[in-house]
Z-matrix of the N, CA and C atoms (Angstrom, degrees):
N
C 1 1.433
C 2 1.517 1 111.21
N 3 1.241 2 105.35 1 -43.74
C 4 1.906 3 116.76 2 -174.00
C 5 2.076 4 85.27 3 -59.39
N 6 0.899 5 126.31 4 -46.76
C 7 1.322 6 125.65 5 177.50
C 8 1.580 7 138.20 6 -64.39
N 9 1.621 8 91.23 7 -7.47
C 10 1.413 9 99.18 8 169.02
C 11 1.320 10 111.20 9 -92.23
N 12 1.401 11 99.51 10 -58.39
C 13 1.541 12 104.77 11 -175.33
C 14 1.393 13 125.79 12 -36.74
N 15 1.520 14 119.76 13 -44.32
C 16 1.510 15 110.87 14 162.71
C 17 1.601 16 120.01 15 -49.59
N 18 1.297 17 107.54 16 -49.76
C 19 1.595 18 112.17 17 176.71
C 20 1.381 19 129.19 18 -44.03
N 21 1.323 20 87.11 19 -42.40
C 22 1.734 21 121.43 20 165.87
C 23 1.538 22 96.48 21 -42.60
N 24 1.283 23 95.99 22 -104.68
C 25 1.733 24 115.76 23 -176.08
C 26 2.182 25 110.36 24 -31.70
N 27 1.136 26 107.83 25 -19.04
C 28 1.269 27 79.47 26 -167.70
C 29 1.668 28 85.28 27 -101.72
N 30 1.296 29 128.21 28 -48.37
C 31 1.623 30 114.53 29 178.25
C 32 1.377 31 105.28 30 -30.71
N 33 1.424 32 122.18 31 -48.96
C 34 1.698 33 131.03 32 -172.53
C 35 1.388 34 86.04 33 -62.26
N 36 1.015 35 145.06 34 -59.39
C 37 1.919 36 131.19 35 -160.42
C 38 1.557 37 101.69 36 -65.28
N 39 1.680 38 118.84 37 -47.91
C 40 1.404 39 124.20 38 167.69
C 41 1.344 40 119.12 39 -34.80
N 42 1.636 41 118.67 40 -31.02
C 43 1.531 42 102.74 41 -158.51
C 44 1.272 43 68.78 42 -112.38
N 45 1.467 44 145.00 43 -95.63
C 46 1.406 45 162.67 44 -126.12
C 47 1.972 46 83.14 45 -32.77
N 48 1.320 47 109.59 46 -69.06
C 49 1.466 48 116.13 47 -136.78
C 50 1.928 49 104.15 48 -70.34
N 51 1.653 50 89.63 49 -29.08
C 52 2.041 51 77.91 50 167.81
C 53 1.569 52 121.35 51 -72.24
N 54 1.067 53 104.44 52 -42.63
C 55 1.199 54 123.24 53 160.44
C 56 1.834 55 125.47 54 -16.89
N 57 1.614 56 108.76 55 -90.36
C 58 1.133 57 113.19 56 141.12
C 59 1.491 58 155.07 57 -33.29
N 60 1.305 59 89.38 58 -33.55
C 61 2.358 60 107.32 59 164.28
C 62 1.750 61 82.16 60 -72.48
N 63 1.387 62 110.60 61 -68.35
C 64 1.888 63 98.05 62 -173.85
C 65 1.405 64 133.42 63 -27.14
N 66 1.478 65 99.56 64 -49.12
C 67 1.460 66 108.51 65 175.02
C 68 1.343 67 120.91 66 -52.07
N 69 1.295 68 106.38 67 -55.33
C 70 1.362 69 126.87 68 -178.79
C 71 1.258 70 120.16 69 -40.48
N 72 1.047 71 90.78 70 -55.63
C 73 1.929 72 119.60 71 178.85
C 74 1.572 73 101.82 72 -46.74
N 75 1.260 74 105.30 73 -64.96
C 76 1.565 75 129.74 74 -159.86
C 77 1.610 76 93.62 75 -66.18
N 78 1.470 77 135.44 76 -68.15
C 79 0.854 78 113.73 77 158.04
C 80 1.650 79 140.99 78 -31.45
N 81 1.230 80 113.69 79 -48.12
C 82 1.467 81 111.27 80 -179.70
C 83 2.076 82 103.46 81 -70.35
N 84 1.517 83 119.88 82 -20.07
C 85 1.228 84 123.19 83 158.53
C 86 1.357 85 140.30 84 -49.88
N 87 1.626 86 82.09 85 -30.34
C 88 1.499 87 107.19 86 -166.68
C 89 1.573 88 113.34 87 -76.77
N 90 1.399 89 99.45 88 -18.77
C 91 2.096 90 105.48 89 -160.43
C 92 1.667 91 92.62 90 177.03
N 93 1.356 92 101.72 91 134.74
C 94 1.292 93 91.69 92 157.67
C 95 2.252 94 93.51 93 -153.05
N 96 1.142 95 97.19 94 -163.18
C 97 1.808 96 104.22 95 -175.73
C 98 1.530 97 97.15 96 -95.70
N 99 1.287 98 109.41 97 -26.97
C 100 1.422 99 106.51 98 -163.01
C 101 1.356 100 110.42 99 -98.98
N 102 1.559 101 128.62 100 0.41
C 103 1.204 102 120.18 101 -167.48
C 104 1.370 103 105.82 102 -128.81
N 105 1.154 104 152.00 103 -160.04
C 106 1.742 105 148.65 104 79.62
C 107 1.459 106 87.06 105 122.00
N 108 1.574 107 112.68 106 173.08
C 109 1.580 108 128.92 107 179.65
C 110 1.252 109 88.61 108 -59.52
N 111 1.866 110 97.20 109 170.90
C 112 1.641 111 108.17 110 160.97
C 113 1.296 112 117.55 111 -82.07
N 114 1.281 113 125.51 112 -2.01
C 115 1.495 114 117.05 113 166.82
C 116 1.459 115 104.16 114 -66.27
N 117 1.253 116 111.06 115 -57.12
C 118 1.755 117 107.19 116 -172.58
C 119 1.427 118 112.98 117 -70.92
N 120 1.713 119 137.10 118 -20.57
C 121 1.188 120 124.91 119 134.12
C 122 1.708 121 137.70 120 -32.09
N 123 1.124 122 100.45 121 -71.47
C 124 1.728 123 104.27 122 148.82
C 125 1.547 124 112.56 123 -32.84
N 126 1.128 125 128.02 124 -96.74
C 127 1.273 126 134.39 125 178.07
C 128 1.815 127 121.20 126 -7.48
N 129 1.909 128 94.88 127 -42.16
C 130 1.390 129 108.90 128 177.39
C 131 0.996 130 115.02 129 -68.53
N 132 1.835 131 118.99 130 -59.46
C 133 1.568 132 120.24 131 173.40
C 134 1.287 133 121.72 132 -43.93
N 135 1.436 134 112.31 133 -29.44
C 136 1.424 135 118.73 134 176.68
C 137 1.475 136 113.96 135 -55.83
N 138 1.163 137 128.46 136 -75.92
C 139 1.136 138 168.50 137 142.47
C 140 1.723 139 101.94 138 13.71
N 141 1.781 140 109.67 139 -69.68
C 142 1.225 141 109.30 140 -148.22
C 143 1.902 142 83.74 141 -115.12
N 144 1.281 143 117.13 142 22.09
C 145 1.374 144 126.85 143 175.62
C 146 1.918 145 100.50 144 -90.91
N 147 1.676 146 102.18 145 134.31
C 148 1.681 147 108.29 146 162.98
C 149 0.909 148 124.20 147 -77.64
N 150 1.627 149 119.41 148 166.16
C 151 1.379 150 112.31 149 -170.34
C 152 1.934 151 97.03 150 -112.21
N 153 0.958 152 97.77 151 133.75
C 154 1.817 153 107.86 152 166.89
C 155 1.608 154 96.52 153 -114.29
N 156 1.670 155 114.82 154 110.74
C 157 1.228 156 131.18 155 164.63
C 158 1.210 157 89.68 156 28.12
N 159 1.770 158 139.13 157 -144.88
C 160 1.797 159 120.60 158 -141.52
C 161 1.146 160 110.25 159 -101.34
N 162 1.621 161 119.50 160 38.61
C 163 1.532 162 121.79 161 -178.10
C 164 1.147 163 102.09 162 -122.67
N 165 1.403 164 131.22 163 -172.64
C 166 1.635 165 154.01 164 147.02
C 167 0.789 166 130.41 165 -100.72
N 168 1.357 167 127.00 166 124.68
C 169 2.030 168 124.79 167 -174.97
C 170 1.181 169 89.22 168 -110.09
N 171 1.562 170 105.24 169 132.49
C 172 1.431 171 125.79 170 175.79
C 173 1.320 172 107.00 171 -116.72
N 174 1.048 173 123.91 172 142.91
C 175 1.666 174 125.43 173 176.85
C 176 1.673 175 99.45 174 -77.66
N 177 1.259 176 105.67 175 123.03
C 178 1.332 177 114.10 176 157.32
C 179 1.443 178 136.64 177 -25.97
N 180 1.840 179 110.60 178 -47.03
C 181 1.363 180 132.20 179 178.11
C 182 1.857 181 96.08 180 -56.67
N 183 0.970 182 119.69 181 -46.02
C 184 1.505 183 142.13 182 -171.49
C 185 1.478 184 91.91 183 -43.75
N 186 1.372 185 101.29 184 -92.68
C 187 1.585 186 127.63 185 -167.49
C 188 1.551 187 111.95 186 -33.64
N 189 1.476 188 105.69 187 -42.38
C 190 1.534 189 124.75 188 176.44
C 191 1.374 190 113.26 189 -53.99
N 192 1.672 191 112.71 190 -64.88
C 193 1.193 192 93.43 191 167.43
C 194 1.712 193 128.51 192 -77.95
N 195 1.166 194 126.36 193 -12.91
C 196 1.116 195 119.50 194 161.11
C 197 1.699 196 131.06 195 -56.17
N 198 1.632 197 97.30 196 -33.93
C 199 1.842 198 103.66 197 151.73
C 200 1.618 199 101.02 198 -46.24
N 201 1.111 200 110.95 199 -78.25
C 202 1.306 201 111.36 200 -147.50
C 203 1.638 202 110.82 201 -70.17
N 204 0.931 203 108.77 202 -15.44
C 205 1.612 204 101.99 203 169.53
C 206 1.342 205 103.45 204 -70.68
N 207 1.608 206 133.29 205 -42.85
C 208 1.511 207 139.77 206 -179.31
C 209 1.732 208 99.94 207 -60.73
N 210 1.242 209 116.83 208 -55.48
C 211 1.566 210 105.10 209 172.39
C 212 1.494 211 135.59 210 -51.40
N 213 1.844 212 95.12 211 -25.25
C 214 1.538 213 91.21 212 -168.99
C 215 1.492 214 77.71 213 -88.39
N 216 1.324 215 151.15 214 -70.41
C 217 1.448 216 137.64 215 -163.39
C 218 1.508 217 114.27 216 -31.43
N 219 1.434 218 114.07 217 -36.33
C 220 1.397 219 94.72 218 -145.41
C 221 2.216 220 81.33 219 -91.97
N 222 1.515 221 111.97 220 -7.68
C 223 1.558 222 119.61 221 163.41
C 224 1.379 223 91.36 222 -45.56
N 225 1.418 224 97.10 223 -85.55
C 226 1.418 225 91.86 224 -159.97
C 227 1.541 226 128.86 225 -58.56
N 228 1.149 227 138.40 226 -28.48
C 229 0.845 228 144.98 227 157.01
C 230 1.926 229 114.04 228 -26.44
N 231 1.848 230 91.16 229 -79.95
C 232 1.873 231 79.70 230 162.38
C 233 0.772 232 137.32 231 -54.89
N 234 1.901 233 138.59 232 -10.31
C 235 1.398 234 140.15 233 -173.04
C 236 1.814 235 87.79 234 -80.88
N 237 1.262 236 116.96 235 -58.45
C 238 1.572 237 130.19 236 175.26
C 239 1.676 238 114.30 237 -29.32
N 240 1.685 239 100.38 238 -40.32
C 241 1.660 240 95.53 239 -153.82
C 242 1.816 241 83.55 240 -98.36
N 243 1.631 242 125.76 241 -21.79
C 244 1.693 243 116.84 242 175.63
C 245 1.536 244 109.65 243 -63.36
N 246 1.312 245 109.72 244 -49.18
C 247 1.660 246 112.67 245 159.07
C 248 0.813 247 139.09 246 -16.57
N 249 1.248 248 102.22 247 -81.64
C 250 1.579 249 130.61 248 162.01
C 251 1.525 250 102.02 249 -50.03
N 252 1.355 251 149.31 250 -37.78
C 253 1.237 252 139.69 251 175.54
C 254 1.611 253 112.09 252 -66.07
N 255 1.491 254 100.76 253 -34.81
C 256 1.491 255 109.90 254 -166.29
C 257 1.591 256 97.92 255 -74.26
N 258 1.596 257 129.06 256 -19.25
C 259 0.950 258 127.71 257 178.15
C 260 1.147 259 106.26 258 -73.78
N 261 1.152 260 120.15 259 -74.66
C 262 1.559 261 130.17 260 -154.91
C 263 1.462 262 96.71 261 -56.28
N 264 1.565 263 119.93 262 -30.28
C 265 1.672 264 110.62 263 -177.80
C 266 1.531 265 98.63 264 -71.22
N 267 1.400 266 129.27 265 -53.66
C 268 1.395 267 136.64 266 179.66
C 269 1.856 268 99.80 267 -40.68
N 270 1.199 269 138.28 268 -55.57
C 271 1.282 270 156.69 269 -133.57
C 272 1.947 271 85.45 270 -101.42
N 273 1.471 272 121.21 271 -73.30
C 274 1.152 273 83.23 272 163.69
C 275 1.507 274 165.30 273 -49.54
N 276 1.757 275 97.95 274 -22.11
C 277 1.317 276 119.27 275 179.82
C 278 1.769 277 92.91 276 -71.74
N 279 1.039 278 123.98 277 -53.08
C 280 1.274 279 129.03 278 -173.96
C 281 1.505 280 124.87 279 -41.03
N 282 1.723 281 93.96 280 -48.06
C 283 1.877 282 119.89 281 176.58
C 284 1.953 283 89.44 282 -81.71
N 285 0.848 284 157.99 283 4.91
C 286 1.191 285 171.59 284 -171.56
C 287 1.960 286 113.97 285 -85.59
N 288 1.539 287 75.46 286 -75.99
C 289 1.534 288 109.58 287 -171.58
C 290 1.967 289 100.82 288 -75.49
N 291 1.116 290 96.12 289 -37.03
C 292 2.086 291 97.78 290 -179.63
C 293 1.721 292 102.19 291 -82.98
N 294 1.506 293 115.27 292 -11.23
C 295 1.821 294 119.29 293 158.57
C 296 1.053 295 90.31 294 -57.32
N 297 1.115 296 109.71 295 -92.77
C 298 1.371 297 126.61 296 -162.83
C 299 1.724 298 129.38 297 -29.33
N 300 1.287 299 102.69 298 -39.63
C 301 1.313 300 111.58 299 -176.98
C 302 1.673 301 106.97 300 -86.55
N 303 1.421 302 100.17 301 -43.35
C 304 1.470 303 100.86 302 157.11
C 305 1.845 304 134.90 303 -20.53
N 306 1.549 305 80.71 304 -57.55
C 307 1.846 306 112.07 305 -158.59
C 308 1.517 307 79.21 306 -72.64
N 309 1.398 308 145.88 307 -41.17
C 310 1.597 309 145.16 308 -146.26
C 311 1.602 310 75.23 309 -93.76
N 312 1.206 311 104.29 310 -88.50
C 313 1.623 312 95.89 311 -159.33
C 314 1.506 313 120.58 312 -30.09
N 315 1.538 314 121.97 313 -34.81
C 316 1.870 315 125.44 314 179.98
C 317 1.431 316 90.54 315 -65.11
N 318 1.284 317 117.91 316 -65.82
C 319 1.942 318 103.89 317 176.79
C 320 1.142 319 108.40 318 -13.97
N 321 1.610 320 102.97 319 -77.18
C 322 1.506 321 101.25 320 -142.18
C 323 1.596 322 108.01 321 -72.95
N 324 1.175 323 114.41 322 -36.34
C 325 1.773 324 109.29 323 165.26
C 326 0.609 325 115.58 324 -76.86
N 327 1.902 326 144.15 325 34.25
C 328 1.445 327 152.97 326 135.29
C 329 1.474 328 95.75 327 -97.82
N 330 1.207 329 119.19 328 -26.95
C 331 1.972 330 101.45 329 -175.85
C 332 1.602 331 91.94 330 -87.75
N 333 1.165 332 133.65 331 -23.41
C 334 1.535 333 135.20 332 -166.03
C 335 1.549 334 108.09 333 -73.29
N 336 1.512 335 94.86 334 -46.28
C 337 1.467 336 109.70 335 176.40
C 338 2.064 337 119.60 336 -61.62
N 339 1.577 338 93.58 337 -30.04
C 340 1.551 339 101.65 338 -177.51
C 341 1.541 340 94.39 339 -86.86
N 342 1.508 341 135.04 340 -35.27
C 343 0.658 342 125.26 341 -167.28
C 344 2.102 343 123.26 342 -66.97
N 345 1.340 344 83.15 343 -40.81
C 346 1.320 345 110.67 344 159.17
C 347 1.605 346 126.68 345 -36.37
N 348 1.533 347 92.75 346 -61.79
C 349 1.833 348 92.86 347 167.93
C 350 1.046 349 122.33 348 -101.76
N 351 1.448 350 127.30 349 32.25
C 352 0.960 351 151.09 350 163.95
C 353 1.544 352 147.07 351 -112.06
N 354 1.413 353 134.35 352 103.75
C 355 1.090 354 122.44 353 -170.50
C 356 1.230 355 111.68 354 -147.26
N 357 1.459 356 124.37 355 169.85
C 358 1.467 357 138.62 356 -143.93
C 359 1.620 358 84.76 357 -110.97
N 360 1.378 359 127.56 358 125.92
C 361 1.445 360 150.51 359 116.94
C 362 0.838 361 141.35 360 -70.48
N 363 1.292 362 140.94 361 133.59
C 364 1.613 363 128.79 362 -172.98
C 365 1.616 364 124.20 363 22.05
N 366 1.397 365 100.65 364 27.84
C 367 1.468 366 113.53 365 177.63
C 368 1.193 367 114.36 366 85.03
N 369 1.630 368 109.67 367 0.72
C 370 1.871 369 106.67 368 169.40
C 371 1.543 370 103.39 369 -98.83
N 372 1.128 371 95.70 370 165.86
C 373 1.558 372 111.34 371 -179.68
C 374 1.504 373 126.36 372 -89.85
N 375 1.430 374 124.54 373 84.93
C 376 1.885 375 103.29 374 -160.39
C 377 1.476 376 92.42 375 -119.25
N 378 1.263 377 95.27 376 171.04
C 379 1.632 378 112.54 377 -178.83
C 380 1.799 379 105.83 378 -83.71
N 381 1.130 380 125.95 379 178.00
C 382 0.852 381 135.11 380 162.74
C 383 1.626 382 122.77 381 -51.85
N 384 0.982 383 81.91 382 -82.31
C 385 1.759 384 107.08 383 -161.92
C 386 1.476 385 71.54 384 -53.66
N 387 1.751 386 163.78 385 -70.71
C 388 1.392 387 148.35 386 -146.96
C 389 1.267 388 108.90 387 -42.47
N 390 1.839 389 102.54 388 -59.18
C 391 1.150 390 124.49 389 -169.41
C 392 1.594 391 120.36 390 -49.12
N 393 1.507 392 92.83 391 -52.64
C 394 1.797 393 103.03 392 -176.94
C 395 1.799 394 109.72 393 -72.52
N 396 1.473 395 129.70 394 -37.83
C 397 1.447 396 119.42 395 138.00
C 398 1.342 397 162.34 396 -32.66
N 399 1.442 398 90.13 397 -21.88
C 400 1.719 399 126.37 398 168.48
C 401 1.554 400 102.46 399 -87.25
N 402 1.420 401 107.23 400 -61.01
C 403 1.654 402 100.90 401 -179.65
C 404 1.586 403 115.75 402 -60.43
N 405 1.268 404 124.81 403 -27.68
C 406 1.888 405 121.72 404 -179.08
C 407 1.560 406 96.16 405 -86.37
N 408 1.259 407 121.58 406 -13.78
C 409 1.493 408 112.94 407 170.02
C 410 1.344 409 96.55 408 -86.88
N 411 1.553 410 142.46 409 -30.24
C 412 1.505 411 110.63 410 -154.10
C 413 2.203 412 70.93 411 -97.35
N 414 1.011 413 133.89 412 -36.02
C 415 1.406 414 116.44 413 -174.49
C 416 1.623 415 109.57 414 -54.70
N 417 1.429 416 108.68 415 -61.38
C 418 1.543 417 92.06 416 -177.90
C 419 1.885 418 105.31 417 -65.30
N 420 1.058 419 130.65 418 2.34
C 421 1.323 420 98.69 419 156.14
C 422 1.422 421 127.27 420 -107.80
N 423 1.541 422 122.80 421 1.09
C 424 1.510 423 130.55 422 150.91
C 425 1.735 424 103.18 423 -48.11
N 426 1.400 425 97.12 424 -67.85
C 427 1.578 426 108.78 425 175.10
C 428 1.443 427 129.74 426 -21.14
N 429 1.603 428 106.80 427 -60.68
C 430 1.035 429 122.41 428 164.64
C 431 1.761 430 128.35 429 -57.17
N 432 1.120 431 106.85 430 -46.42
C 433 1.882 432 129.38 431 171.29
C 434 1.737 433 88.01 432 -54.86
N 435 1.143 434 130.95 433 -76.09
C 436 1.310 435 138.70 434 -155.21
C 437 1.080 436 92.65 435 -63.43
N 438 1.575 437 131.50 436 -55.19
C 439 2.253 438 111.13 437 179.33
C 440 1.628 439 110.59 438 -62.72
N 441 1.348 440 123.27 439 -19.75
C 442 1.149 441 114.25 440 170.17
C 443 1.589 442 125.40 441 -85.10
N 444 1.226 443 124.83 442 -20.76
C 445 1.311 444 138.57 443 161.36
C 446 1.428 445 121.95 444 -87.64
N 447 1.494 446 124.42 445 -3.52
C 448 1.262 447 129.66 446 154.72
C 449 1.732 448 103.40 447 -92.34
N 450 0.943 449 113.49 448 -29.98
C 451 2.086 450 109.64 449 173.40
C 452 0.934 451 93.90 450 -79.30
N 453 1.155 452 156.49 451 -45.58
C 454 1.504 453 146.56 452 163.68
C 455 1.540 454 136.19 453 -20.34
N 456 1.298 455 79.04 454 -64.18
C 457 1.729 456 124.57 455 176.58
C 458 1.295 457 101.20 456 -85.00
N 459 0.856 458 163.32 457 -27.72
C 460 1.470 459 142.40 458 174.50
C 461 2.194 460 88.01 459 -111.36
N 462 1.082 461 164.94 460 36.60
C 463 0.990 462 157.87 461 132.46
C 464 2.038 463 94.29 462 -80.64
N 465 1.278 464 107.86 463 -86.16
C 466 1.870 465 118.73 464 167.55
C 467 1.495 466 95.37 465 -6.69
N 468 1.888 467 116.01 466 -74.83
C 469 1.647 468 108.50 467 -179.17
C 470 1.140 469 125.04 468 -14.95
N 471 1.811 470 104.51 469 -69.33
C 472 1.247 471 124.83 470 -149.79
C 473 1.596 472 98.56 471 -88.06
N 474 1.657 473 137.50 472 -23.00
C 475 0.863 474 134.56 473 144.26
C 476 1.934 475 128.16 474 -36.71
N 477 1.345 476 92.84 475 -55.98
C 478 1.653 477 116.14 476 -178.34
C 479 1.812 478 112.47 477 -76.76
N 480 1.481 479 117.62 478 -21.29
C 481 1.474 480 107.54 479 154.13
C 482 1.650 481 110.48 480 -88.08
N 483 0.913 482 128.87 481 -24.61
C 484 1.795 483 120.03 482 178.83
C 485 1.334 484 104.83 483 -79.96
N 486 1.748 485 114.40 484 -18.26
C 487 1.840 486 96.91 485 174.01
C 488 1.493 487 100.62 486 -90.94
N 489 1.660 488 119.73 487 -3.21
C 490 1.624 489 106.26 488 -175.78
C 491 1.527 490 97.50 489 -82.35
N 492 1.345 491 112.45 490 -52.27
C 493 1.246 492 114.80 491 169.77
C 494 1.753 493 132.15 492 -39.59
N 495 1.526 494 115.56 493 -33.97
C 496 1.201 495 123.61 494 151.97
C 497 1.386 496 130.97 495 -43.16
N 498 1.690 497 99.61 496 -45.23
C 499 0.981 498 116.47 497 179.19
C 500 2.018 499 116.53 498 -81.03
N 501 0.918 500 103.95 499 -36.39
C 502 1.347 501 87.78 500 166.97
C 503 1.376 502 103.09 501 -64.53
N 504 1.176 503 116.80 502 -66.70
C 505 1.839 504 97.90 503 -170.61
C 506 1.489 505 123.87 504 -23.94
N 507 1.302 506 85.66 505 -79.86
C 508 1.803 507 92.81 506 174.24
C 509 1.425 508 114.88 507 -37.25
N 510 1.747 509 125.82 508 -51.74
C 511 1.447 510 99.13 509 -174.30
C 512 1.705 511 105.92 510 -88.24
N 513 0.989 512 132.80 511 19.21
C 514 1.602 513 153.58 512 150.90
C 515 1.868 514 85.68 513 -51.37
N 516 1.122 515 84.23 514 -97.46
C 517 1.760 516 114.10 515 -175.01
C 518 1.704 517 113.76 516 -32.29
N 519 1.385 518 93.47 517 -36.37
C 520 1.665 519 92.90 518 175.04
C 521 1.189 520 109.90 519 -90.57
N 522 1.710 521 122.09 520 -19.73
C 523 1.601 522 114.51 521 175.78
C 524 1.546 523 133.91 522 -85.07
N 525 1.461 524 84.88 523 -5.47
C 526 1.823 525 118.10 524 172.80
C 527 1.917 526 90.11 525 -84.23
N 528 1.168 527 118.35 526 -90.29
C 529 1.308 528 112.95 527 174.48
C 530 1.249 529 121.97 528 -24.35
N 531 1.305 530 131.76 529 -54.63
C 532 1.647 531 128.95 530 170.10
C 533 1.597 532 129.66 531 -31.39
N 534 2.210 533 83.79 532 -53.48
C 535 1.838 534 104.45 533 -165.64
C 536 2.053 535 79.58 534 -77.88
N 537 1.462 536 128.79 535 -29.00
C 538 1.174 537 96.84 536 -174.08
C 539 1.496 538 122.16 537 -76.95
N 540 1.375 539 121.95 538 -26.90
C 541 1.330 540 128.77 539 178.07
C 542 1.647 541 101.46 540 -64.17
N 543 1.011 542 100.02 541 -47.11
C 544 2.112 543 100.25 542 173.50
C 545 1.481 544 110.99 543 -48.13
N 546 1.408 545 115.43 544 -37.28
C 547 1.273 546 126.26 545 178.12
C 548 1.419 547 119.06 546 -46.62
N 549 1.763 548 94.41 547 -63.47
C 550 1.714 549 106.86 548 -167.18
C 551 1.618 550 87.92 549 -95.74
N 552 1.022 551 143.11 550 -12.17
C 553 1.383 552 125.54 551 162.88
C 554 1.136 553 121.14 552 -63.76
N 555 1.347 554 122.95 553 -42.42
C 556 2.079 555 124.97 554 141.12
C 557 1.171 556 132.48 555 -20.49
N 558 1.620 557 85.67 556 -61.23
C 559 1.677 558 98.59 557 -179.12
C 560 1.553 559 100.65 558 -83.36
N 561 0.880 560 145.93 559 -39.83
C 562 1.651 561 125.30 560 172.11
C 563 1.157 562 111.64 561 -68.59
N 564 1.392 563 150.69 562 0.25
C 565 1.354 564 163.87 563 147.57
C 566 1.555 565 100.32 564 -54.77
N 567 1.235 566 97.83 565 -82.00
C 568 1.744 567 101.61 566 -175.76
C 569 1.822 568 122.70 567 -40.20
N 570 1.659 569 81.92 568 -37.01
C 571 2.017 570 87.69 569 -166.23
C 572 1.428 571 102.78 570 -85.36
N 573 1.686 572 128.23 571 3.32
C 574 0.874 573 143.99 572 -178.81
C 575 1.347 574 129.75 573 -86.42
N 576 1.592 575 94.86 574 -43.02
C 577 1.769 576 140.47 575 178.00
C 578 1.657 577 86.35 576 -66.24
N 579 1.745 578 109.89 577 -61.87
C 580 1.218 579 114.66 578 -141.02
C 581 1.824 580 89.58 579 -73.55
N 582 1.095 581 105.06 580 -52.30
C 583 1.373 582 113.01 581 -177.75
C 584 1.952 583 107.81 582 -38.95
N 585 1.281 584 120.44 583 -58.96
C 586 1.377 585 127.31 584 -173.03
C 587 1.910 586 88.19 585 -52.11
N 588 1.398 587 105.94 586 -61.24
C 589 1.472 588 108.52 587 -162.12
C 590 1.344 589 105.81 588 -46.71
N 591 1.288 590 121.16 589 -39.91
C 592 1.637 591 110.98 590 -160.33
C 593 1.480 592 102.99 591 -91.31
N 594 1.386 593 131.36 592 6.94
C 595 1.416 594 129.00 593 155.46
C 596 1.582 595 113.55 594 -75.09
C-alpha cells in the first residue's frame, strides 16, 4: 500500500500539472491587453476583474492600457479614414480627368467620323453619300447624252451611206448621160461635117 500511494500521487502530478499549464495558456489565448480586438480586450478585463458585492474591480494598470489601446485604434483608424479621403479625393480627380479626356477623345472620333464622310471639292465641303449621288447622276446623264448621240450618229451614217449611194447613182447616171451626149455630139459633128461636105 505504502507503494501505491506514491504512484498514486505522482500519476495525479502527471495529469493535474499538464492540465493546468493548459489552462493557463488557453486563458492567456483567450484575451490578453496586448493583443486581439477591443471586444476581446474587454472580455479580458472582464474576465480577470474582482467582484466587490454587484460591481467589478478592475485594476487601474488594466484600464490604462486598455485606454490606450482604444486611442491607438481609434489613431489609426483616423490616419485610415484621412487616406481613404485622400483617396477617394485622388480617385475622383482621377474619374474627373478620364471625363474629361473621354469627352475630347468622343469629339475627336465624332470630328474623325465627319471628317471621314466628308470632303472638300472645288473648295466646297460635301458629304459623301452627296458626292457619290452627284457622280451616278452626272454618269447616268453622260450615259444618257452618249445613247442619244450614238442614235444620232449611227441614224446620220445610215442617212450619209444612202446619200453616198445616191450619189453614185446620179454621177453613174450623169456619166452615162455625159459619154451619151459625147456620143450624139460626135454624131451631130460628123452629120454636120458630112452635111457641109456633101454641099
Amino acid at each position: 500500500m505504502k507503494s501505491v500511494l506514491p504512484l498514486f500521487l505522482i500519476l495525479n502530478y502527471l495529469i493535474v500539472l499538464p492540465s493546468f499549464s493548459y489552462a493557463q495558456e488557453n486563458n492567456e489565448e483567450k484575451g490578453s491587453l496586448k493583443s486581439g480586438t477591443i471586444d476581446s480586450q474587454f472580455d479580458y478585463i472582464y474576465s480577470v476583474s474582482n467582484n466587490f458585492q454587484e460591481y467589478k474591480v478592475v485594476k487601474r494598470t488594466n484600464l490604462d492600457q486598455l485606454k490606450s489601446n482604444i486611442l491607438d485604434s481609434m489613431r489609426t483608424m483616423r490616419t485610415e479614414v484621412g487616406d481613404l479621403k485622400l483617396l477617394i479625393v485622388s480617385e475622383k480627380d482621377s474619374i474627373k480627368n478620364l471625363i474629361a479626356t473621354l469627352a475630347v477623345a468622343e469629339t475627336e472620333k465624332q470630328e474623325a467620323i465627319a471628317e471621314k464622310d466628308n470632303f472638300s471639292f472645288l473648295g466646297i465641303g460635301i458629304h459623301k453619300a452627296v458626292y457619290s449621288s452627284m457622280m451616278w447622276i452626272v454618269v447616268a446623264v453622260l450615259a444618257g447624252a452618249l445613247a442619244i448621240f450614238s442614235f444620232q450618229y449611227f441614224s446620220s451614217f445610215k442617212k450619209i451611206r444612202k446619200a453616198q449611194k445616191d450619189l453614185a447613182e446620179v454621177q453613174e447616171e450623169f456619166e452615162n448621160h455625159r459619154k451619151n451626149m459625147l456620143d450624139r455630139e460626135r454624131k451631130l459633128k460628123r452629120e454636120l461635117v458630112d452635111a457641109q461636105m456633101g454641099r
